[in-house]
DOTITI-692486 format. One line per 3 residues: number of its first residue (from 1); their letters; for each residue x, y, z of C-alpha. Coordinates in steps of 0.1 Angstrom, whole numbers. Example, Ala and Ser with C-alpha at 12.3 -4.5 7.8 and 13.67 -1.06 7.14 Angstrom:
REM DOTITI-692486
1) AS) 123,-45,78 | 137,-11,71 $
END
This chain:
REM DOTITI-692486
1) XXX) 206,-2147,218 | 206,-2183,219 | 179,-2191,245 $
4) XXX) 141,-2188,243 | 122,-2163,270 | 88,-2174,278 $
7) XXX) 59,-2140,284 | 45,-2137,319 | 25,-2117,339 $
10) XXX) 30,-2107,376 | 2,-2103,394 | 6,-2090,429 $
13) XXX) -10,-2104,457 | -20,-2098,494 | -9,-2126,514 $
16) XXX) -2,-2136,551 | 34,-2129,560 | 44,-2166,563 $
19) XXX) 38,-2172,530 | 55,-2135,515 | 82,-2154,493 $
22) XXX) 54,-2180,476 | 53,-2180,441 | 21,-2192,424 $
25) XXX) 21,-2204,392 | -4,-2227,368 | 11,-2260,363 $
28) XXX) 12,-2254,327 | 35,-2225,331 | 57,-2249,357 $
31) XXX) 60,-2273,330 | 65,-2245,302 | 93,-2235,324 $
34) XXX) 112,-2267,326 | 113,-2261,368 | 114,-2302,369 $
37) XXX) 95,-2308,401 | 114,-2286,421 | 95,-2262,440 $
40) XXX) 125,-2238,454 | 143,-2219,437 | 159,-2184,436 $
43) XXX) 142,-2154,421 | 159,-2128,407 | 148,-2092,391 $
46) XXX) 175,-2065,384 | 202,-2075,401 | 185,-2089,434 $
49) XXX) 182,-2121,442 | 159,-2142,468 | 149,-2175,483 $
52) XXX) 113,-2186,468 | 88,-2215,469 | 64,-2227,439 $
55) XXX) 27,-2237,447 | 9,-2247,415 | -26,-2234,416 $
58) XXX) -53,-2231,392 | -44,-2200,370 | -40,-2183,337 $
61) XXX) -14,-2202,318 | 10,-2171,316 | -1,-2159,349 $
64) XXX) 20,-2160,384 | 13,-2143,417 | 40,-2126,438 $
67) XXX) 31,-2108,472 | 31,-2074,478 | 57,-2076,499 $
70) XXX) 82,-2092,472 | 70,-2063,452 | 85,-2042,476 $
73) XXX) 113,-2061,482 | 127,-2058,443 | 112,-2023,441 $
76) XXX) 87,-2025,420 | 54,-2009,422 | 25,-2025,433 $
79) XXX) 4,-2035,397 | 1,-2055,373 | 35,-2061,356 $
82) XXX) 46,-2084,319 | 79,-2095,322 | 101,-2119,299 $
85) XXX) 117,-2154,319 | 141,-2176,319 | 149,-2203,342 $
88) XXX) 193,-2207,347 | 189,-2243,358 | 229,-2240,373 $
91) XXX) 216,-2221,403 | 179,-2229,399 | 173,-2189,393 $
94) XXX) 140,-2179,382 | 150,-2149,361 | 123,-2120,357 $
97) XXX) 133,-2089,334 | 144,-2072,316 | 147,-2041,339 $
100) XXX) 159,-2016,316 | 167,-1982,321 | 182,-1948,306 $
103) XXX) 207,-1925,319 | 203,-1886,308 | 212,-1854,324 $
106) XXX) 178,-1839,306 | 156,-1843,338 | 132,-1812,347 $
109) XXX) 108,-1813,370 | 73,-1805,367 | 36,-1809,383 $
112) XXX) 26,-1833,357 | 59,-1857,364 | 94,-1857,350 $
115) XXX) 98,-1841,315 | 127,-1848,297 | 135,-1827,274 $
118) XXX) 142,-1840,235 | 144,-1871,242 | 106,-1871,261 $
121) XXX) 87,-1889,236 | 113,-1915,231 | 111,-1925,266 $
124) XXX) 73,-1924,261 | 82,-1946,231 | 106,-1969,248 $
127) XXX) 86,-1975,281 | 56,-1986,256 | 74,-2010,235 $
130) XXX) 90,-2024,272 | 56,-2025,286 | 42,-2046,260 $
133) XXX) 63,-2069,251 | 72,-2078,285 | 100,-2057,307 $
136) XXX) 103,-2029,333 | 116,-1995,317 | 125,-1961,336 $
139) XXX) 149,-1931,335 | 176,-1916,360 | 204,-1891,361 $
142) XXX) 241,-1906,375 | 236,-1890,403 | 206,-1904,418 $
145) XXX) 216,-1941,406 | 198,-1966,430 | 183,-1940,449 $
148) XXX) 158,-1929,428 | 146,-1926,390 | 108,-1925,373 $
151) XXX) 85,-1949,359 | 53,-1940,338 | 27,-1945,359 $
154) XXX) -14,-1932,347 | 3,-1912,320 | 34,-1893,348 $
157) XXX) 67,-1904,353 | 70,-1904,389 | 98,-1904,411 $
160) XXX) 105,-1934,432 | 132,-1958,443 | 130,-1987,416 $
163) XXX) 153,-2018,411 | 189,-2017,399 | 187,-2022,362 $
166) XXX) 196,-2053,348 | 208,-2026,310 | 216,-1995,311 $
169) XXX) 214,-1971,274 | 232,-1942,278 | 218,-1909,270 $
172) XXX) 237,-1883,283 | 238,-1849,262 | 272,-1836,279 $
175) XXX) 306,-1846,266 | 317,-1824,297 | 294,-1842,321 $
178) XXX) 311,-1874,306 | 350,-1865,324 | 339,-1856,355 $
181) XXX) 353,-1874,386 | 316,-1883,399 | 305,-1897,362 $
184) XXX) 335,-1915,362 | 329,-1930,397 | 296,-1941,388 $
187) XXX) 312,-1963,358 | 331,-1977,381 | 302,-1989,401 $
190) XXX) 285,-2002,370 | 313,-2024,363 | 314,-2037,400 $
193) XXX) 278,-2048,397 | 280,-2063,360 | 258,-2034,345 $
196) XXX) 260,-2037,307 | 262,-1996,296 | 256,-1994,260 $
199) XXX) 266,-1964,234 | 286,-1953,269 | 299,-1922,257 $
202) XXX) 307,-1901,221 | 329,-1907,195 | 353,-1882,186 $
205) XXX) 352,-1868,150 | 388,-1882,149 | 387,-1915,169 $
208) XXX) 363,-1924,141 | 383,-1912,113 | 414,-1934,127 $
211) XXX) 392,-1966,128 | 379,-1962,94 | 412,-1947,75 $
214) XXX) 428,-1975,66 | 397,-1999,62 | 400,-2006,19 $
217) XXX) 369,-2011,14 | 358,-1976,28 | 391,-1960,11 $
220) XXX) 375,-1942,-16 | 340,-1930,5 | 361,-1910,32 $
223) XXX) 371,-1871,24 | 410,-1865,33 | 410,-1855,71 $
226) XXX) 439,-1839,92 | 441,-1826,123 | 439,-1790,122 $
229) XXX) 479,-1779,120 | 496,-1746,103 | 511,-1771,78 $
232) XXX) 480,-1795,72 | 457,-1759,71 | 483,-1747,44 $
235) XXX) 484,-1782,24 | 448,-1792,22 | 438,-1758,14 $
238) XXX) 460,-1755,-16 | 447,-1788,-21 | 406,-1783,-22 $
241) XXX) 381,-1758,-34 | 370,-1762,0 | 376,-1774,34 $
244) XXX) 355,-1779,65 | 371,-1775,100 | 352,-1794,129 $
247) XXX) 364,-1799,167 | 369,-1833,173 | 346,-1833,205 $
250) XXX) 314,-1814,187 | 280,-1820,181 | 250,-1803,162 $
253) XXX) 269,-1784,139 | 284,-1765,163 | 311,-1743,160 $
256) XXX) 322,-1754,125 | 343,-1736,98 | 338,-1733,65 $
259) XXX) 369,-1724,33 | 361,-1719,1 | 388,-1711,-23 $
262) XXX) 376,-1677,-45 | 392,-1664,-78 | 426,-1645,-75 $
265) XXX) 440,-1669,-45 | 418,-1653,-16 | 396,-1674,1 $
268) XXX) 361,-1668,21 | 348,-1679,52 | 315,-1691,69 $
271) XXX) 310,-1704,104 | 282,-1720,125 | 304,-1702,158 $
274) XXX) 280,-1677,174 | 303,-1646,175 | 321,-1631,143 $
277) XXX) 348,-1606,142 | 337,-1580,121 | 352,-1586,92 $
280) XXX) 345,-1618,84 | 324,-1614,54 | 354,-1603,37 $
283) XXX) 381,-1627,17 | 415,-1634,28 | 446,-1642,12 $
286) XXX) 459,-1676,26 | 482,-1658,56 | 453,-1635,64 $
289) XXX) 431,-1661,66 | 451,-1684,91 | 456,-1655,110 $
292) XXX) 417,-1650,110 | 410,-1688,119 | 432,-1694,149 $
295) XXX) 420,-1670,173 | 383,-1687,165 | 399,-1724,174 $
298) XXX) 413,-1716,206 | 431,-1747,217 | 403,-1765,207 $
301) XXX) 412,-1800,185 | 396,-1794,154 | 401,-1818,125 $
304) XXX) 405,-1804,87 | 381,-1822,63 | 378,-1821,24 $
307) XXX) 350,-1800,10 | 328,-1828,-7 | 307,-1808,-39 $
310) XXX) 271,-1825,-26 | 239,-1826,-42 | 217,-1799,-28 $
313) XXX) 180,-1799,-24 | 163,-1773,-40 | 198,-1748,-36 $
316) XXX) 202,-1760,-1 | 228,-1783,14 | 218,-1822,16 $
319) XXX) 224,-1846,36 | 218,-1882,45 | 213,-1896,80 $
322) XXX) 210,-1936,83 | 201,-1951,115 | 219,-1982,124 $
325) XXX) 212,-2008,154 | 226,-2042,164 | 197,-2073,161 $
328) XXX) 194,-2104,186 | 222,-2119,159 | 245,-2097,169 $
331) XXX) 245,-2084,133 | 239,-2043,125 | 207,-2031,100 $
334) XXX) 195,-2003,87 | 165,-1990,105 | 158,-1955,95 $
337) XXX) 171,-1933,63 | 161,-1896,62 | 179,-1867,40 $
340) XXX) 183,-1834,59 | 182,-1802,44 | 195,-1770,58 $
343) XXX) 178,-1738,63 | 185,-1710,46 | 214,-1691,48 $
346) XXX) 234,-1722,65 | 257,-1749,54 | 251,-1775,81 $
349) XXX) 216,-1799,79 | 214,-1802,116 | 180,-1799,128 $
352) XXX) 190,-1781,160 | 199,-1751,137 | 168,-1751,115 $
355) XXX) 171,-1783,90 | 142,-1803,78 | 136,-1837,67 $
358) XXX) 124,-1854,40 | 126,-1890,28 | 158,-1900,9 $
361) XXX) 142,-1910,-26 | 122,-1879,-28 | 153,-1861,-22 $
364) XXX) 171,-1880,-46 | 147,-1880,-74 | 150,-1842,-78 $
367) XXX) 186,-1848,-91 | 187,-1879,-102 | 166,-1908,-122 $
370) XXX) 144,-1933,-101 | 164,-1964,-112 | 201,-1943,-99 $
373) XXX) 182,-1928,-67 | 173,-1963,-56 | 210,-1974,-61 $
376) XXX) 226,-1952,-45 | 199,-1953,-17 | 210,-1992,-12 $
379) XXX) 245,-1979,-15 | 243,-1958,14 | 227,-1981,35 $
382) XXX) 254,-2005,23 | 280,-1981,34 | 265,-1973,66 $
385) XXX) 265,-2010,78 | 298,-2016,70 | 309,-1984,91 $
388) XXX) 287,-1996,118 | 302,-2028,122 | 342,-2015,122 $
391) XXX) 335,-1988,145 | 316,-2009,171 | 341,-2038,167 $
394) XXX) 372,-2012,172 | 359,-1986,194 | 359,-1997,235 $
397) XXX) 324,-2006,252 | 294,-2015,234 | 280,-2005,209 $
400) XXX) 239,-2009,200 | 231,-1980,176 | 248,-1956,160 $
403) XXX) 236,-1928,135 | 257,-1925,99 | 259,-1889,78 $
406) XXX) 261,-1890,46 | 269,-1871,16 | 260,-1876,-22 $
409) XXX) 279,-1856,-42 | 271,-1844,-79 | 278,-1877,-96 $
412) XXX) 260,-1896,-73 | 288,-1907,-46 | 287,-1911,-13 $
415) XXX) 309,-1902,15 | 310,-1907,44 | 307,-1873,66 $
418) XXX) 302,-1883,105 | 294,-1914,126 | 272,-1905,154 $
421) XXX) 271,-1925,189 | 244,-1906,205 | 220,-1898,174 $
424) XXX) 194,-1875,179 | 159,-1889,181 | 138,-1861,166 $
427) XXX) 147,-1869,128 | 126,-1903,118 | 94,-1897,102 $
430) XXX) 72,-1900,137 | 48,-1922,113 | 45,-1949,141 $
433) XXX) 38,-1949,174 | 64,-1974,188 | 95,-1964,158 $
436) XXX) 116,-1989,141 | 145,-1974,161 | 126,-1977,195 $
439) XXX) 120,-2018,184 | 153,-2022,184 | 165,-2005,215 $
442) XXX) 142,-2025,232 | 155,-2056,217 | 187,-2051,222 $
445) XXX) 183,-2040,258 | 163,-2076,260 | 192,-2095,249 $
448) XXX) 220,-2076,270 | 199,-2081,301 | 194,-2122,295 $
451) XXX) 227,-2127,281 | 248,-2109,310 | 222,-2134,335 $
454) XXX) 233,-2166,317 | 272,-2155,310 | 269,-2150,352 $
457) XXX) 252,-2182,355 | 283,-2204,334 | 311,-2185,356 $
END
């Protein structure tokens, strides 16, 4: 972001109709803004635009009055509102923002306003951290784009009609939801109207797999992965003690298969699939055991991963998640590391199927000295980054966070397990009110919203 916003506060005001598209502003703001004497100009918030005057009046420096009915004109309620500006001097555009919003399909209904779902609190989160340092945040479904969404308003998020978004972060829980013809109609409208749409849809398990495979730096921190063939199935399990199978297209440890070589040539089986046959506590000889396995995949794409021997956490399974966003310098950081350990009785740390959290160098220090816990630590934040940056810079659309899993296996090394483009928002430590990973959401929604207004401005 190579431009400087300056903080303001809307005020609205009651005024005669003749003078609905007056903007009043303190002559130190005027100046501040670099307006130049000129008192028209254009003002724009979300993506409408209209014909205004300046009057300089005697006000708060940061202060500027709009009437009611301009309110009303960019849909936006009637109170007190902070926004962010920026003056494109091509066009002589007073640019308010940013309006930032977030899509979902996690929308219920209630008498005390919207609730939505597991992602509630980081919209609470998010509209706070808009609010305050300057912006206007709400959530829709696709469905209901420019007709309606909800805004916070006395502690409720309300429905109403509110102003085409200047951003757009994309939360949608569905991969289903994410082919459909009307979804897919509605992208197509946000590229009409120049909509940046951020993390717009998942990565699958493969896609990421192909960007990263031939990357030498990451050579030696990526398991062996196949898709899931008779001939890749027979090889890799020959191969490995153990093997995990994963449709390309799934989330939350759903639906994942588990090999482990036994003594004698058989081999065992665990799953995170919801129905068993019955014998599947048994072990299988390497035909039986195919024969066992297809059925369970369908025609489902799975891929065929090497079974890394990680660290566990008091006898259960370990893992790392590190939390990745893009910064006004276009560069990625770290913003959250937590280890996840899985319940009892399973093999995968998701917290939708019972895993905790803990922080990663209490994890680490149960296994390993406090000088090698704080190395490998920086290593996987180190390896997370670098992941971050090739998939965002190979993978279509944009990308502003993305959540890294990672393993540590019994020597210390980490591999790289999953890259996440829509990373669950229940795992940081909930320490804060407004979370580092909120802070950067927001920022990066800031700088997506001004940069798209100025790149318009030098077409």
């Amino acid at each position: 972001m190579s431009f400087s916003l300056t903080p303001i506060q809307i005020q609205p005001v009651k005024v005669k109709e003749k003078d609905s598209n007056v903007i009043q502003m303190s002559a130190h703001l005027f100046k501040r803004l670099q307006l130049n004497k000129q008192q028209e100009l254009n003002l724009s918030i979300g993506r409408k635009n209209t014909p205004a005057i300046v009057q300089i009046e005697d006000l708060p420096n940061n202060i500027i009055h709009l009437s009611e009915e301009l309110m009303k004109y960019f849909y936006l309620p009637i109170q007190p509102l902070k926004f962010q500006a920026i003056v494109l001097p091509d066009h002589l555009t007073l640019k308010l923002g940013p309006i930032a919003a977030l899509l979902t399909d996690s929308i219920e209904n209630r008498n005390d306003g919207a609730y939505f779902r597991s992602i509630h609190l980081f919209c609470d989160e998010l509209e706070q951290g808009i609010r305050e340092k300057g912006g206007f945040f709400y959530v829709f479904s696709y469905d209901q784009f420019l007709n309606e969404g909800f805004f916070l308003e006395n502690g409720k998020w309300v429905k109403a009609q509110l102003p085409a978004p200047d951003v757009i972060y994309n939360r949608i829980h569905s991969r289903v939801l994410e082919y459909k013809k009307e979804f897919k109609h509605f992208r197509e409208k946000l590229n009409q109207l120049f909509i940046p749409f951020f993390n717009d849809r998942f990565l699958s398990k493969w896609e990421v797999y192909d960007h990263l495979k031939d990357e030498t730096q990451l050579d030696s921190y990526i398991p062996e992965t196949k898709l899931f063939s008779k001939d890749h199935f027979y090889e890799l399990a020959q191969k490995y003690e153990s093997l995990f199978l994963k449709p390309i297209h799934g989330s939350q440890g759903r639906n994942i298969i588990k090999i482990k070589r036994e003594p004698d040539s058989h081999y065992s089986i665990e799953t995170s699939l919801k129905s068993l046959p019955a014998n599947f506590g048994e072990q299988f000889t390497l035909d039986e055991l195919f024969r066992q396995i297809k059925p369970l995949i369908h025609n489902r794409i799975y891929i065929i991963q090497q079974g890394i021997p990680l660290m566990s956490y008091q006898s259960a399974s370990m893992d790392f998640r590190v939390l990745c966003h893009q910064n006004l310098h276009n560069h990625w950081i770290v913003t959250s590391t937590v280890a996840r350990i899985a319940a009892k009785q399973e093999f995968v740390s998701n917290l939708s199927r019972g895993g905790t959290l803990t922080r990663p160098l209490i994890a680490l220090r149960t296994v390993m000295s406090e000088k090698k816990s704080m190395e490998v630590l920086a290593l996987m934040k180190e390896l997370a980054l670098v992941t971050a940056g090739i998939i965002s810079e190979s993978s279509q659309g944009i990308m502003g966070e993305l959540g890294i899993d990672i393993g540590v296996d019994q020597d210390g090394k980490p591999w790289l397990i999953e890259v996440n483009s829509k990373p669950s928002k229940n795992f940081e430590d909930g320490l804060t009110k407004i979370r580092p990973s909120a802070r950067a959401i927001i920022q990066f929604c800031t700088i997506l919203a001004f940069d798209t207004a100025v790149f318009k401005e030098d077409l």
